[in-house]
C-alpha positions in Angstrom: 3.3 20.1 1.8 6.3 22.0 2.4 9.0 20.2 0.5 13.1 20.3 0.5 15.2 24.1 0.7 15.8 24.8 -2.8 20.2 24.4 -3.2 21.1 27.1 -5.2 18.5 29.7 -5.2 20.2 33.2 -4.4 18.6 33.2 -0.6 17.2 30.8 2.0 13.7 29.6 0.2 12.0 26.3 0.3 10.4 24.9 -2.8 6.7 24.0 -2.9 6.3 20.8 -4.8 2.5 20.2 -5.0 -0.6 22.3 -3.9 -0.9 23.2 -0.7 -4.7 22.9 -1.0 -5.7 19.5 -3.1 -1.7 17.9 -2.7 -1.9 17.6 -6.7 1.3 17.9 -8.4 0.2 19.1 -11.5 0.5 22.3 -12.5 1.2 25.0 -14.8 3.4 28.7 -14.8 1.3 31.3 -14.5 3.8 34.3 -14.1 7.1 35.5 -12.8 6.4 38.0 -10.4 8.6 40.4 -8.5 7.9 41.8 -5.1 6.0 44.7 -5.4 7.6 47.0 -2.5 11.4 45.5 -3.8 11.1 44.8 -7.2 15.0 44.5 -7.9 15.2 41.4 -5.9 14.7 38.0 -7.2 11.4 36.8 -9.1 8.9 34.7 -7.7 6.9 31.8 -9.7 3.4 31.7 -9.7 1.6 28.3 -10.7 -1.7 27.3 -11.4 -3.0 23.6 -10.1 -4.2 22.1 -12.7 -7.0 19.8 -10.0 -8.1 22.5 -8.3 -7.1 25.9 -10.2 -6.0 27.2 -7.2 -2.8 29.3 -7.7 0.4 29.0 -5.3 3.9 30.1 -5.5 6.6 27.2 -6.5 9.1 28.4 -3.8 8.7 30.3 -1.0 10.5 32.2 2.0 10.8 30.0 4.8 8.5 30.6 8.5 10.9 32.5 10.0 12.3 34.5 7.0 9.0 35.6 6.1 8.1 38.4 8.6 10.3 40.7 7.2 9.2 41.0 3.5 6.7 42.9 6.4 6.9 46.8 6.4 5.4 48.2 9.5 3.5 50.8 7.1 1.8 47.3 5.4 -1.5 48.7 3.5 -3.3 45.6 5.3 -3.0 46.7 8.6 -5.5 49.4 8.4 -7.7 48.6 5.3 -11.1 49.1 5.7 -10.8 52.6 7.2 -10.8 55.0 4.2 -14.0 56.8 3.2 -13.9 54.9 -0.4 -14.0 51.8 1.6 -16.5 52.6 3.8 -19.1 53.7 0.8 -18.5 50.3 -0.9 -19.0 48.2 2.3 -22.5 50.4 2.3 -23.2 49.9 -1.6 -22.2 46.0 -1.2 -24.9 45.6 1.8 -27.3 47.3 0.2 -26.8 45.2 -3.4 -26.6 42.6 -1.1 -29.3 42.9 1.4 -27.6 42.4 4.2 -24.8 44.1 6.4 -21.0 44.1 5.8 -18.2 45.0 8.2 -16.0 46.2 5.5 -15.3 46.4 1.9 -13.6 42.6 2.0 -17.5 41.8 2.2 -17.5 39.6 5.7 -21.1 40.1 7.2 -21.6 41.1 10.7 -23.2 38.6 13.1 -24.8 39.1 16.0 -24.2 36.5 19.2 -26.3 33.5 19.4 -26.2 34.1 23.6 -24.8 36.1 26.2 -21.0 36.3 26.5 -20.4 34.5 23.3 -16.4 34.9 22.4 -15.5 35.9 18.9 -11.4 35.6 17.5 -10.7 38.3 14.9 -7.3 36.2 13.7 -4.9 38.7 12.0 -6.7 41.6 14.0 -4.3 44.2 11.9 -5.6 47.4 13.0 -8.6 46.1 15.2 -11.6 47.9 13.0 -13.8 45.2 12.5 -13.2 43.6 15.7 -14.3 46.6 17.5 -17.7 46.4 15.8 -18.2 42.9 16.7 -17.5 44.3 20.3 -20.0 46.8 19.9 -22.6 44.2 19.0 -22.2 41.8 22.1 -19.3 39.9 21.7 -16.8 39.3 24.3 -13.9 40.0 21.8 -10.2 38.6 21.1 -7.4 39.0 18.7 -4.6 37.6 17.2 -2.0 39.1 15.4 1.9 37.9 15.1 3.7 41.2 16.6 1.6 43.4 19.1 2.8 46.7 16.6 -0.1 45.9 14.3 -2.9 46.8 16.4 -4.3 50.1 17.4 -3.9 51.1 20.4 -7.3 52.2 21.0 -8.4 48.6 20.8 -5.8 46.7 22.4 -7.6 49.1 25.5 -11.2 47.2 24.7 -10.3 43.6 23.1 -8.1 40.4 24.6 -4.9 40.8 22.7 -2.7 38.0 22.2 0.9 37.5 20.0 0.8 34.3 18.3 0.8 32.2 15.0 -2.2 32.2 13.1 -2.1 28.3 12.3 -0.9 27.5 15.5 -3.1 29.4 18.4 -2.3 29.4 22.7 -5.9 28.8 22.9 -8.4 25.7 24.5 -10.5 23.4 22.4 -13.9 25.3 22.2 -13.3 28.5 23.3 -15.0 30.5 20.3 -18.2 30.7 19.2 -17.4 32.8 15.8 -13.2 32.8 14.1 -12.4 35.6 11.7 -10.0 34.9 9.6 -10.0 38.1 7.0 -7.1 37.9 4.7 -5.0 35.5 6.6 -5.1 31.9 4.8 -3.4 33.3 2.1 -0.5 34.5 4.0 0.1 30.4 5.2 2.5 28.0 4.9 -0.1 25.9 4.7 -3.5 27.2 5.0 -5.5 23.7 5.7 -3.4 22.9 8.9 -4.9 26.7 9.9 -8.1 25.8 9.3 -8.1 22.6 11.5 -6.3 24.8 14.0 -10.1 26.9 13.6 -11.6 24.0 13.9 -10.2 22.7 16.9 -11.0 26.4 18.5 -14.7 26.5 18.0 -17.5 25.0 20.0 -19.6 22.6 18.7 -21.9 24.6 16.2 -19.6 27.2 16.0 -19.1 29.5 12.7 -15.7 30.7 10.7 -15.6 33.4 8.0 -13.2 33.3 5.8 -11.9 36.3 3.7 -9.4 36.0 1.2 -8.7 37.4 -2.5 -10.2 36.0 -5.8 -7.6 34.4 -7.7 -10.7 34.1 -10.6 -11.4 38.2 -10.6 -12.6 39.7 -13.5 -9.6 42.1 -13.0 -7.0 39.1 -13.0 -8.5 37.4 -15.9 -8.9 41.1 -17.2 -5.3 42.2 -17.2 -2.8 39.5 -16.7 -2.0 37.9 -13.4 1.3 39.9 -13.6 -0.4 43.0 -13.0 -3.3 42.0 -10.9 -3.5 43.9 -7.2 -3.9 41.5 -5.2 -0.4 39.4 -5.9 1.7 41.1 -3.2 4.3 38.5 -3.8 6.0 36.8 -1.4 3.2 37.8 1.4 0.8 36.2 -0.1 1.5 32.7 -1.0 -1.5 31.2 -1.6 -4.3 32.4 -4.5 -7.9 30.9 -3.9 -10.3 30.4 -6.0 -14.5 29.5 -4.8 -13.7 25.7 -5.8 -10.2 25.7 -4.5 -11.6 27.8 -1.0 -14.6 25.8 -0.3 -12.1 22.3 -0.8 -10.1 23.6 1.4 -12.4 24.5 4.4 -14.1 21.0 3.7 -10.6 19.4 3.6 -10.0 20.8 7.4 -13.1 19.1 8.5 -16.1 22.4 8.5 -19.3 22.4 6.8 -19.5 25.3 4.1 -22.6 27.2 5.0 -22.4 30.0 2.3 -20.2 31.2 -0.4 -19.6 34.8 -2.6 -17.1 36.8 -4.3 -17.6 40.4 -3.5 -16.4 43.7 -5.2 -13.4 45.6 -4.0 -11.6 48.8 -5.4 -9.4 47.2 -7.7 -10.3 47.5 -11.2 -8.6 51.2 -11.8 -5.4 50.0 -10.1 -5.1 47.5 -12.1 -5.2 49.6 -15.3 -2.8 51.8 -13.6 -0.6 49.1 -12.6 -1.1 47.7 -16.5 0.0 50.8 -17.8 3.2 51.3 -16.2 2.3 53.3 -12.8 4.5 52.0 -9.7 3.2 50.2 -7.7 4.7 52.2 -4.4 2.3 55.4 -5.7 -0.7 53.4 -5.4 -0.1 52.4 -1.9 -0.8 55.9 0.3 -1.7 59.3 1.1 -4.6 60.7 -1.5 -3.7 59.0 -4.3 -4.4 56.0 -3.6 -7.8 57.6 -1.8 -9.2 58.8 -5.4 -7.9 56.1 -7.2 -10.3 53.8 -4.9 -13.2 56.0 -4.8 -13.1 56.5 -8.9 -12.7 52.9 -9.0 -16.2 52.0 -6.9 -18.6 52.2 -9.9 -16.1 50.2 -12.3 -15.9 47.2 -9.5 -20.0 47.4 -8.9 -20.4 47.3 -13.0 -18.1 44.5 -13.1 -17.5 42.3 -10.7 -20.6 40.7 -10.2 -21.2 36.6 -9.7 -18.5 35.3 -9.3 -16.1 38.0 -10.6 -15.5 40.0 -7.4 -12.3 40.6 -6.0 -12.5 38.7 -2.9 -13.8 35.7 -1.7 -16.6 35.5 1.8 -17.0 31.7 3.3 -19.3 30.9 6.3 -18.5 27.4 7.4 -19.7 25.7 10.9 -18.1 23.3 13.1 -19.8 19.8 12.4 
């Protein structure tokens, strides 16, 4: 649904005319937002469909331009391996009642048979793939430069460089996909998730992690302050109706759907009251801002309030 490069826009973008999930043209502003990590550069437009609710940005770098709004020090590439993230993955799974690989809430699941292949797409810094390893699965990732990945588990999974809508892999070679925080990263997120579809055997499972555009935080505070923006990288905001038309639009059966907590809430009333974003991002600060935040994002972002947003959908 990509539509015509916009003529006189200030640098190379191409302007999204209707929703990338539903194809609806109607739609509202919700916010002009700048880019977090260069926020003297040119102001992005976030807009609401009004079919689905699902939030996208009204123009957008193009493919090849996109990569570098990507700093090799990206928070994303290694998430999930702080101590405060660890402790909420544990008080999730035990609110929950079930086990959780990390604090973006995607469950861990065993192999249905020996030598069953799993794709971690958008492996980042390999963490969760390396438990799925340890759990029976013959592993494999997917990531877009080969810099992303720890070492230590490019040593122990199948690494391969490639685009995450458009994979080097056979028809049916996966029994589970992973793919944690990467639809909303896409061009267009439904042409990934028939490229999933294509990849799984029959019976197969995706999970799907991406982050609530409907958070209490968002709603909260203001869209223009809410964490998980990260404007132009992500270009896509789901919400649980907009997510679970999207996987049925590429063809899956939706098995399950939750929003789950995340260490957001005291950012975002940092963020709200004038802290920098760029302070927020490392080192300890950013480690006791999280782990003072778990309680708040336990108390508050319960039903469907949580941060982000967990889909299990099979292979029809």
């Amino acid at each position: 649904m990509l539509a015509r490069p916009i003529g006189e826009a200030p640098s190379t973008m191409i302007r999204m005319d209707s929703c990338p999930v539903c194809g609806s043209s109607a739609r509202s502003t919700v916010c002009y937002c700048p880019d977090p990590r260069n926020p003297q550069t040119r102001r992005f437009t976030l807009v609401r469909c009004e079919a689905c609710g699902v939030g996208y940005l009204a123009e957008v770098p193009p493919p090849r331009e996109l990569r570098g709004y990507y700093p090799v020090d990206y928070r994303a590439y290694s998430a999930g391996s702080s101590l405060s993230s660890k402790v909420l993955t544990r008080l999730i799974g035990l609110s929950q009642g079930r086990e959780f690989g990390s604090t973006l809430g995607l469950p861990l699941l065993d192999p249905v048979r020996e030598k069953t292949e799993f794709l971690d797409v958008g492996i980042g810094g390999g963490a969760l793939a390396m438990k799925m390893r340890g759990r029976g699965w013959r592993v494999f990732g997917l990531d877009f430069t080969p810099s992303l990945t720890a070492p230590a588990a490019k040593d122990e999974i199948r690494f391969v460089v490639g685009n995450a809508a458009r994979t080097p892999f056979r028809d049916g070679s996966f029994d589970l996909i992973l793919a944690s925080h990467v639809l909303e990263h896409l061009h267009d997120p439904i042409a990934a998730l028939r490229e999933y579809d294509r990849l799984l055997r029959p019976g197969g499972r995706l999970v799907v992690g991406v982050p609530n555009f409907d958070s209490y935080p968002s709603r909260a505070f203001g869209r223009a302050t809410y964490a998980f923006l990260d404007v132009p990288r992500h270009l896509v905001f789901f919400n649980l109706p907009g997510l679970r038309r999207a996987i049925g639009n590429a063809g899956l059966g939706v098995d399950g759907m939750r929003a789950v907590p995340f260490p957001a809430l005291l950012p975002t009333v940092l963020l709200k009251l004038g802290v920098r974003p760029e302070l927020l991002d490392h080192g300890a600060l950013r480690a006791a801002v999280s782990s003072l935040s778990l309680p708040l994002d336990l108390l508050t972002q319960r039903g469907d309030q949580g941060c982000n947003l967990v889909a299990i959908a099979t292979k029809l």
